[in-house]
N, CA, C and O atoms as a MOPAC input file, in Angstrom:
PM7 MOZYME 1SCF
protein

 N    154.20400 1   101.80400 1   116.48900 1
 C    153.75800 1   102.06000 1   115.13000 1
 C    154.61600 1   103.18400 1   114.57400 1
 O    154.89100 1   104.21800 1   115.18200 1
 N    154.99100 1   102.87200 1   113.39400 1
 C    155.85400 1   104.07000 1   112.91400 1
 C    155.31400 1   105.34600 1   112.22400 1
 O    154.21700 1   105.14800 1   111.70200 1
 N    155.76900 1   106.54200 1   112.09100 1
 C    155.45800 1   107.61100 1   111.87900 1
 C    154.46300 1   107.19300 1   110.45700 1
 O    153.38500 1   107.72000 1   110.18600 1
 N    154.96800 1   106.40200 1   109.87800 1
 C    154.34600 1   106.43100 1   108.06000 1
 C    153.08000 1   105.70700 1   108.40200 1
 O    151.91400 1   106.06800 1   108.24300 1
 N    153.57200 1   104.60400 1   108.90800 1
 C    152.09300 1   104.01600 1   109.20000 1
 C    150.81500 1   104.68000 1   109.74000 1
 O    149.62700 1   104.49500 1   109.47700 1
 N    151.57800 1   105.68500 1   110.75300 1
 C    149.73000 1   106.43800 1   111.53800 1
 C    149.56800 1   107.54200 1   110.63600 1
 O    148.48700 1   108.13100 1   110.67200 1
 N    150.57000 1   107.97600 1   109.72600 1
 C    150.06800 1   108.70500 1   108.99200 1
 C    149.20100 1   108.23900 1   107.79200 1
 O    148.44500 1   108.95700 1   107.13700 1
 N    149.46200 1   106.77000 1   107.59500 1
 C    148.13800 1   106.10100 1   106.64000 1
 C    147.28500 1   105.91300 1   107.18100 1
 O    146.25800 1   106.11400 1   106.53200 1
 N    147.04800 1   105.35200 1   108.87700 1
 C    145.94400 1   105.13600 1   109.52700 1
 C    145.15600 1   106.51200 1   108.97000 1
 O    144.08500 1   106.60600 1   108.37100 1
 N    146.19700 1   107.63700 1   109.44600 1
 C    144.75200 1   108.94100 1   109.72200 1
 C    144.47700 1   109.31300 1   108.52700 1
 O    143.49300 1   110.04600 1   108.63200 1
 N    144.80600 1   109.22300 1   107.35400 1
 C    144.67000 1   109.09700 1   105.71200 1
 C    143.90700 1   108.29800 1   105.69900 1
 O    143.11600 1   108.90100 1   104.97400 1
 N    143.30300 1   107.15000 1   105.94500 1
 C    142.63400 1   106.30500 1   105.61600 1
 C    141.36200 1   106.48800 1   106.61900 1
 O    140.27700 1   105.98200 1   106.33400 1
 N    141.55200 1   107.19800 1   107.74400 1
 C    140.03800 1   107.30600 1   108.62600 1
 C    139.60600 1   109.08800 1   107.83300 1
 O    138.39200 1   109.29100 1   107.86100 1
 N    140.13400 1   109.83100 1   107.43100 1
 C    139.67800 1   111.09200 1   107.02000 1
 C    139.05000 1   110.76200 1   105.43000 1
 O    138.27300 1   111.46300 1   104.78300 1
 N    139.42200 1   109.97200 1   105.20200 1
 C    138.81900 1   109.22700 1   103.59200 1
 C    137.00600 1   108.43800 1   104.40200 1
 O    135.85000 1   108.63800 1   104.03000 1
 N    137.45200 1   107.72300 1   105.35200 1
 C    136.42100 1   106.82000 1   105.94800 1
 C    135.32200 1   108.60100 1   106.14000 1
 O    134.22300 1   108.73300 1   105.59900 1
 N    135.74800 1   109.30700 1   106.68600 1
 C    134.70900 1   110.73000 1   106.77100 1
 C    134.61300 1   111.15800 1   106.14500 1
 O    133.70200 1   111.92700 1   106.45300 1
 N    134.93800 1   111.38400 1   105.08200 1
 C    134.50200 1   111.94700 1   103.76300 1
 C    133.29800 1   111.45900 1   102.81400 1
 O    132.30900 1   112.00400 1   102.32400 1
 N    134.02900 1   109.77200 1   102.78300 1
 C    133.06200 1   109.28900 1   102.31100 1
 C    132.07300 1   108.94300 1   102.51800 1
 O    131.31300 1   108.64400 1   101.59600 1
 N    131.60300 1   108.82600 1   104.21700 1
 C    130.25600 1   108.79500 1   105.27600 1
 C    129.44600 1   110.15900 1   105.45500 1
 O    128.26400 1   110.27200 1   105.78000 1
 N    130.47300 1   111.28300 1   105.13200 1
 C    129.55800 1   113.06900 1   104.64900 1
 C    128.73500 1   112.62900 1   103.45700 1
 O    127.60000 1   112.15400 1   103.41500 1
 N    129.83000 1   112.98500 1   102.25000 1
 C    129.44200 1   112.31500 1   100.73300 1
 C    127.63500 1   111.61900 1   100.72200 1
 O    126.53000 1   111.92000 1   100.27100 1
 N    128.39200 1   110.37100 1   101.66700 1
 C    127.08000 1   109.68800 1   101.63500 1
 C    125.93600 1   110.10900 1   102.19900 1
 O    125.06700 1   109.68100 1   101.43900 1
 N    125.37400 1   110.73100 1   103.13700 1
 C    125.37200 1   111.82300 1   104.13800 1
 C    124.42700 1   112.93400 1   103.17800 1
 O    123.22300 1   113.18900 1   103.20100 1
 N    125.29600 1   113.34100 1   102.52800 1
 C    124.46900 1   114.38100 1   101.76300 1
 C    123.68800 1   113.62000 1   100.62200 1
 O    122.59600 1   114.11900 1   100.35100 1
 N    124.07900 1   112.43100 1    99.86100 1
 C    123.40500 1   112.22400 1    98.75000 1
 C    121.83100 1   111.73200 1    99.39400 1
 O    120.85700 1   111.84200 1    98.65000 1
 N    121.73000 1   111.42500 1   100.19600 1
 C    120.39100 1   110.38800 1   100.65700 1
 C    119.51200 1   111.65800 1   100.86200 1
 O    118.45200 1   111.38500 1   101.42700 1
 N    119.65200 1   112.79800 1   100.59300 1
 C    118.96100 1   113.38800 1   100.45000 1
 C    117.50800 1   113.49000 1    99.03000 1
 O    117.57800 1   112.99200 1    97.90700 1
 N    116.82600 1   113.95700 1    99.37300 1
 C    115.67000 1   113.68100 1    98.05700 1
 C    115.74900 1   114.36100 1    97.16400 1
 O    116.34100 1   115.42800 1    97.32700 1
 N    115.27700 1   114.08900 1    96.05900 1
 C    116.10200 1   115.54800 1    94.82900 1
 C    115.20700 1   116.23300 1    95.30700 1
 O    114.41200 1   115.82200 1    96.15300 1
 N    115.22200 1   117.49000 1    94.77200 1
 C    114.10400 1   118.59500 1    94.40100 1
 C    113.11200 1   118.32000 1    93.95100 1
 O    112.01500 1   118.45600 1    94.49300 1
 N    113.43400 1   117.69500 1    92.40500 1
 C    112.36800 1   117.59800 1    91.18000 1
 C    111.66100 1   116.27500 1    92.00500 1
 O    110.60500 1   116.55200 1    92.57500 1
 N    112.17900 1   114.75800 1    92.13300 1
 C    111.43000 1   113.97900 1    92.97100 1
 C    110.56100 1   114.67800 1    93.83200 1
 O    109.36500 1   114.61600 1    93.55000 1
 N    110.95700 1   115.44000 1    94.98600 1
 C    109.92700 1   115.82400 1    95.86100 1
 C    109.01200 1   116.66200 1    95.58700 1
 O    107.94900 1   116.64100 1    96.20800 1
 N    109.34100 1   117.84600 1    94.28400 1
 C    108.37600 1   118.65200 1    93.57400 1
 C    107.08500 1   117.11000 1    93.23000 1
 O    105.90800 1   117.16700 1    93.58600 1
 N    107.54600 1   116.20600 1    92.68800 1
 C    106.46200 1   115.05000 1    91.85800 1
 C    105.78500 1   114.57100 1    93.04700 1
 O    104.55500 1   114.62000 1    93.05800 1
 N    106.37300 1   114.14300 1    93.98800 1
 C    105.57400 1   113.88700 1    95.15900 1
 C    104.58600 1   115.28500 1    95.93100 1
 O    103.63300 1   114.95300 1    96.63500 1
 N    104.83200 1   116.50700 1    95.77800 1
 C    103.78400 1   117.04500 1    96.40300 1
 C    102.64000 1   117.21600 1    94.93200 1
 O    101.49800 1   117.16100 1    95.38800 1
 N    102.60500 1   117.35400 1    93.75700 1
 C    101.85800 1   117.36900 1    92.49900 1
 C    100.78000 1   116.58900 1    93.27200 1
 O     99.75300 1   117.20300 1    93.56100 1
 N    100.88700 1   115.47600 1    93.58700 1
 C    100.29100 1   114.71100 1    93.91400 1
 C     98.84800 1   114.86700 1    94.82100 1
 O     97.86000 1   114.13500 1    94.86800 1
 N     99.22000 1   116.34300 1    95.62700 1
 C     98.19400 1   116.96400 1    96.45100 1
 C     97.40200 1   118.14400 1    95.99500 1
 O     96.57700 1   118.90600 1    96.49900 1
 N     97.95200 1   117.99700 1    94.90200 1
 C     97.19000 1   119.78100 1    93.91000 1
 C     95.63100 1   119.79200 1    93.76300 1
 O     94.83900 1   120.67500 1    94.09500 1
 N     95.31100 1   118.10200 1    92.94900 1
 C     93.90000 1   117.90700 1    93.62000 1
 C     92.94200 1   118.65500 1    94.25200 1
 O     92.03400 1   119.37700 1    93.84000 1
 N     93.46600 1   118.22200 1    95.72100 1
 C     92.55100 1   119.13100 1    96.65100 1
 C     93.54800 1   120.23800 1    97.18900 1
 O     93.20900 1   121.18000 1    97.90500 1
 N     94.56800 1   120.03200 1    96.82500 1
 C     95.06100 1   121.22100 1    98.08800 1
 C     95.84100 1   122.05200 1    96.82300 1
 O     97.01200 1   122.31100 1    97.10000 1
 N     95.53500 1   122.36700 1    95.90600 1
 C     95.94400 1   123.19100 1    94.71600 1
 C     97.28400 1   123.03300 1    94.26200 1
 O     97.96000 1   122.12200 1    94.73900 1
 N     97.79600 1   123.86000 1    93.33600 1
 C     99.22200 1   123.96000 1    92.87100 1
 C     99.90600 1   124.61000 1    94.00100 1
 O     99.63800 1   125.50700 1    94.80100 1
 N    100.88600 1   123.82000 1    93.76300 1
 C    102.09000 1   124.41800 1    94.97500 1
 C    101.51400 1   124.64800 1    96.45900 1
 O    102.34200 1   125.07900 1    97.26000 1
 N    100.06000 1   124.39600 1    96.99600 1
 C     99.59300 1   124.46200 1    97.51100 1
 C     98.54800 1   125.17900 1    98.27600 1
 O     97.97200 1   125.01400 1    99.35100 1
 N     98.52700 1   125.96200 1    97.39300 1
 C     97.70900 1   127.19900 1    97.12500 1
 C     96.08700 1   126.82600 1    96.43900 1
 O     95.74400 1   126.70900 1    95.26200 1
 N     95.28400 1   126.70300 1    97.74100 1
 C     93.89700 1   125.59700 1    97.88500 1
 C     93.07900 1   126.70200 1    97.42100 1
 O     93.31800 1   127.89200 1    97.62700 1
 N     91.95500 1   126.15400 1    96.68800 1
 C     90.57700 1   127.11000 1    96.37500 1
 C     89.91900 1   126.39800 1    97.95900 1
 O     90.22300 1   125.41100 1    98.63000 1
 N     88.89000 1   127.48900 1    98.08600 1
 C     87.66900 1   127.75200 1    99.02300 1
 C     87.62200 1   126.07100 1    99.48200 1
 O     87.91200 1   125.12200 1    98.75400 1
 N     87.29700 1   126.03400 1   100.50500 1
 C     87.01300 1   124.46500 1   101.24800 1
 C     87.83400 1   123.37300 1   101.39800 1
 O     87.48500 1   122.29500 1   101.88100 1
 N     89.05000 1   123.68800 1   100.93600 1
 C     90.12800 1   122.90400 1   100.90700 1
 C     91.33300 1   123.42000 1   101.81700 1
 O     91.53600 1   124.62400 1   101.65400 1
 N     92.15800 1   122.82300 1   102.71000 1
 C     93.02300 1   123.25300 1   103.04300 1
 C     94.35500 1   124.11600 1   102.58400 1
 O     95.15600 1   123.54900 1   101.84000 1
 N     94.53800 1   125.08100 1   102.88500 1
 C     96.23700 1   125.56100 1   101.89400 1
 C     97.11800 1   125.12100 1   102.89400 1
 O     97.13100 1   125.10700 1   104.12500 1
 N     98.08400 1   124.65200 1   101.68300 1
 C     99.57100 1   124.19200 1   102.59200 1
 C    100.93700 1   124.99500 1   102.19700 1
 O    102.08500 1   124.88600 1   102.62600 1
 N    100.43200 1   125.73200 1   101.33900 1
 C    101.42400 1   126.72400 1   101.02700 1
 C    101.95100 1   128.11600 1   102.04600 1
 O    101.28700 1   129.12700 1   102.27500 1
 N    103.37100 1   127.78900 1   102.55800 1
 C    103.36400 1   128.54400 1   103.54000 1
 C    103.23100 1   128.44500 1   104.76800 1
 O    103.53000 1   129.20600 1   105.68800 1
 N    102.50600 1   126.92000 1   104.71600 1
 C    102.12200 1   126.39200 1   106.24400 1
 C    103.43700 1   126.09900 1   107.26100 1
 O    104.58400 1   126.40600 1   106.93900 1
 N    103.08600 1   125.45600 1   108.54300 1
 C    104.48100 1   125.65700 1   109.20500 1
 C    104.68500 1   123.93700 1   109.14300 1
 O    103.81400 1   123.11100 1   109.41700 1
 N    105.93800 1   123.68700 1   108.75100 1
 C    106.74500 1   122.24900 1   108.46000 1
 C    105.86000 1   121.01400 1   109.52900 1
 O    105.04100 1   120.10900 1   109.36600 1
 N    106.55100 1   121.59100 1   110.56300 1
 C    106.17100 1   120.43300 1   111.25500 1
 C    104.60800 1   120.32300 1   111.64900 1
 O    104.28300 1   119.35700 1   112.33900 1
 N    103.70500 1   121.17300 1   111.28800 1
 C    102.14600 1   121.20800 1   111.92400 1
 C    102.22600 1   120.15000 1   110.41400 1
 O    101.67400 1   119.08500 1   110.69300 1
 N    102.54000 1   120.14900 1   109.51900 1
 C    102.27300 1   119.31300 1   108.19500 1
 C    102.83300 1   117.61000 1   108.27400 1
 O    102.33800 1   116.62100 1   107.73400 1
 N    103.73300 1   117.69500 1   108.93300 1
 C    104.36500 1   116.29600 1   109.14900 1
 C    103.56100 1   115.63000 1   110.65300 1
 O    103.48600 1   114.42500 1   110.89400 1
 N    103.02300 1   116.71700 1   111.52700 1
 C    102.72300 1   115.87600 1   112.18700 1
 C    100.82400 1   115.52900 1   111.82400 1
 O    100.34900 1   114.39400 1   111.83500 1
 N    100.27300 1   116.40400 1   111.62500 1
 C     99.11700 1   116.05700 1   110.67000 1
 C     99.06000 1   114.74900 1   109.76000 1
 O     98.08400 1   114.00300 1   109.84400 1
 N     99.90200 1   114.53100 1   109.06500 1
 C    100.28200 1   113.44800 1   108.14000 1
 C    100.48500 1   112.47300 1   108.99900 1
 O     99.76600 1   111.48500 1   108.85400 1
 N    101.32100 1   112.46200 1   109.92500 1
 C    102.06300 1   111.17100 1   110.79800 1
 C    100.62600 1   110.78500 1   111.61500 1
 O    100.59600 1   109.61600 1   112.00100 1
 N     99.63400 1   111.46600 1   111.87900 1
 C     98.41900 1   111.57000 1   112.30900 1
 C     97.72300 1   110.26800 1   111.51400 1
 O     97.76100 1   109.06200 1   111.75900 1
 N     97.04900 1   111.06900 1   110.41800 1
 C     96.33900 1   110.84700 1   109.00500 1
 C     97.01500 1   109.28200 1   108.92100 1
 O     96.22000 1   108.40200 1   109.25300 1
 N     98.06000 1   108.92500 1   108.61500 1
 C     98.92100 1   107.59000 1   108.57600 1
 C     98.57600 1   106.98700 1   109.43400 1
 O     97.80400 1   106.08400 1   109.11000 1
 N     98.90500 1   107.10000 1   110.94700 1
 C     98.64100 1   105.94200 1   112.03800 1
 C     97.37300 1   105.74200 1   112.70000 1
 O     97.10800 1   104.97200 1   113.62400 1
 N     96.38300 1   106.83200 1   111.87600 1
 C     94.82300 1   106.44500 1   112.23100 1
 C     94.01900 1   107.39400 1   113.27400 1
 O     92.81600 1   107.33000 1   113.53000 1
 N     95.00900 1   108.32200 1   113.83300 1
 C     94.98100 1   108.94000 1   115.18200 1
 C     94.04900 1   110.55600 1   114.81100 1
 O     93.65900 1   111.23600 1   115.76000 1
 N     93.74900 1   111.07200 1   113.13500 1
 C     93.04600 1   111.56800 1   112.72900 1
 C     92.10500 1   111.39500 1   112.04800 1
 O     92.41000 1   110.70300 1   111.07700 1
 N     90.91200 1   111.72800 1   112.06700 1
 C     89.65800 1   111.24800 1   110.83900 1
 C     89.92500 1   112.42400 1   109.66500 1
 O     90.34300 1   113.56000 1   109.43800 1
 N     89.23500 1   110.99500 1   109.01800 1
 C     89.77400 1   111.56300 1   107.08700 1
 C     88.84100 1   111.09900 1   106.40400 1
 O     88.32300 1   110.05800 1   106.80800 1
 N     88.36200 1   111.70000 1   105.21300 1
 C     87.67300 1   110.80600 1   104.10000 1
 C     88.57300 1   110.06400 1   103.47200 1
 O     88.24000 1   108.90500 1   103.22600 1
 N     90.05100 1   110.56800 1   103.01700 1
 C     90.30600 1   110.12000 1   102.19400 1
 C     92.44200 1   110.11400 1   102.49200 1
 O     93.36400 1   109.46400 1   101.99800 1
 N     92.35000 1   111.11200 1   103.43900 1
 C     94.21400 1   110.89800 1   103.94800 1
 C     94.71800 1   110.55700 1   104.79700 1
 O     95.76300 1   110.94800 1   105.31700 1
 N     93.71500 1   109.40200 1   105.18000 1
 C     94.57300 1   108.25300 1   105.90900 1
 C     94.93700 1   107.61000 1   105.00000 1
 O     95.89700 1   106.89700 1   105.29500 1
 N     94.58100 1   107.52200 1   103.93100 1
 C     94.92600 1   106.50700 1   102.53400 1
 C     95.86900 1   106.96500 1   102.21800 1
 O     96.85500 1   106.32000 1   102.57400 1
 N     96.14600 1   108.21000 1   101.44500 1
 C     97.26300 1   108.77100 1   101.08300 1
 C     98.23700 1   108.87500 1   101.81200 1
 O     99.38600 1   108.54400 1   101.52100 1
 N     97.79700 1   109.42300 1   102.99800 1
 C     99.32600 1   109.50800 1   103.94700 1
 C    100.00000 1   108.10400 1   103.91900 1
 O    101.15300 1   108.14100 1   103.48800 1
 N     99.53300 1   106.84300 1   104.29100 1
 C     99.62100 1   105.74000 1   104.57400 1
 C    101.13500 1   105.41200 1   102.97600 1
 O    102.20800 1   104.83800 1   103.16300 1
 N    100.63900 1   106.01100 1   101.60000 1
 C    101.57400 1   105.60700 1   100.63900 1
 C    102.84200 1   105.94200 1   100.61300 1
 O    103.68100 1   105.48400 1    99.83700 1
 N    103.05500 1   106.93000 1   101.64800 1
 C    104.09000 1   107.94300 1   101.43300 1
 C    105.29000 1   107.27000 1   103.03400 1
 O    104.74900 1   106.87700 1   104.06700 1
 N    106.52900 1   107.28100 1   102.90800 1
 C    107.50100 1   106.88200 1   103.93300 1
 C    107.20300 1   108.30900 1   104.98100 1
 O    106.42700 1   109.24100 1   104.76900 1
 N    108.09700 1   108.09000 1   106.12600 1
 C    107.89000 1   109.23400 1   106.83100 1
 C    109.29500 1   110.24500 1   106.03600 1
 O    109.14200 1   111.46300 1   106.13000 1
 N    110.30800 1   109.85700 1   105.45600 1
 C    110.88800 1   110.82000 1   104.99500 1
 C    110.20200 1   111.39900 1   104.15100 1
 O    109.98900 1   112.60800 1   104.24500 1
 N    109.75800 1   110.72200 1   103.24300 1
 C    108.70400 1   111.65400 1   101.87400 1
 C    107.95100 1   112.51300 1   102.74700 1
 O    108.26300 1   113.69800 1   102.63400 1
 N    107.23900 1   112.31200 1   103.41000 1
 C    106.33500 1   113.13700 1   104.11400 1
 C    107.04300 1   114.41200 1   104.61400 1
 O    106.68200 1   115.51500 1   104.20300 1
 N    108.26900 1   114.23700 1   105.69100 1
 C    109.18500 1   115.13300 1   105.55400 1
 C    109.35100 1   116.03400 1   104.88600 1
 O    108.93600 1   117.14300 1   105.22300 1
 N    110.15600 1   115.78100 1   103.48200 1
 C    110.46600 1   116.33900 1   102.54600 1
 C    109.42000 1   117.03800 1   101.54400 1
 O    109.83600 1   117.88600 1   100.75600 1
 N    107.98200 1   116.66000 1   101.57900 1
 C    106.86400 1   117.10300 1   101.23900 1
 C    106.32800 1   118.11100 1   102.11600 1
 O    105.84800 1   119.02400 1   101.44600 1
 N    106.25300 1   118.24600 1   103.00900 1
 C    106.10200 1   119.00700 1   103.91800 1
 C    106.94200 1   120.55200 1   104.14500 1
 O    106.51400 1   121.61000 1   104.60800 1
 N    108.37000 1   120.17000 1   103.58700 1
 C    109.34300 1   120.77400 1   103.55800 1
 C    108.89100 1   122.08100 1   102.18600 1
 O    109.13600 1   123.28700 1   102.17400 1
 N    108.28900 1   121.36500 1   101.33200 1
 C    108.36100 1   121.69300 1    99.88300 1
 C    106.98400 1   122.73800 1   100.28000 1
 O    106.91300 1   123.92400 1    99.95600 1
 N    106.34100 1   122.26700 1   100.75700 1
 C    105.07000 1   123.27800 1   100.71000 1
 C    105.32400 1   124.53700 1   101.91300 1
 O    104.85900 1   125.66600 1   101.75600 1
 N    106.07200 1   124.16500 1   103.03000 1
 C    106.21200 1   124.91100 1   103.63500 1
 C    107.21700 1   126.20800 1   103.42000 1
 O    107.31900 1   127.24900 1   104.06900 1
 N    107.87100 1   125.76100 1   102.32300 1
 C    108.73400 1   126.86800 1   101.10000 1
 C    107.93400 1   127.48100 1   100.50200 1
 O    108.47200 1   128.49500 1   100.05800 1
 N    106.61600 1   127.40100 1   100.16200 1
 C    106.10200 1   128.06600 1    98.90400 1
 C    105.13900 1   129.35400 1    99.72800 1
 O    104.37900 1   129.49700 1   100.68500 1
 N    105.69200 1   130.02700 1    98.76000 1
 C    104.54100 1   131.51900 1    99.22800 1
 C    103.03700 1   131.09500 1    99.33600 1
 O    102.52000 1   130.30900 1    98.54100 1
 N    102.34000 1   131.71100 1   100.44400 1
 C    100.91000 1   131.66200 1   100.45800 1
 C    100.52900 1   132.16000 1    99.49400 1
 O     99.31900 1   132.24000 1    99.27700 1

């Protein structure tokens, strides 16, 4: 193979990594999306997560005690009145990334 040629091969595989980072980073969830997906829990578990009296707070809580609670709540393996339902709507990335969002916010 001649010099020009592997120098297009490796031009053409450092493009192939770039564009598999690129992609890589976009599949990430926006902000504002995942801000709309935790709204969703203000209900009972307040703004930003910051619960009145008898309700759980998730503001501040630790990431993964929240994802695995949820992954719980979802596959049936916790009793709920009402978030086995909810968990059940949400993918396990949303949940993730929801989890993520509350576990950012000041108590």
């Amino acid at each position: 193979m001649s010099k020009i040629m592997k120098n297009w091969l490796y031009f053409g595989a450092a493009l192939v990594c770039l564009a598999t980072s690129a992609q890589a980073q976009t599949n990430a969830p926006d902000p504002m999306q995942v801000r709309s997906w935790a709204a969703g829990c203000s209900n009972c578990h307040g703004t930003n997560g910051r619960a009145e009296s008898g309700n759980e707070a998730l503001a501040g809580a630790n990431k993964d005690d929240i994802v695995k609670k949820m992954m719980d709540f979802k596959a049936g393996r916790k009793p709920a009145t009402i978030m086995h339902q909810l968990a059940k709507g949400y993918s396990d990335e949303q949940i993730v990334a929801i989890a993520g969002y509350f576990a950012a916010q000041k108590k």
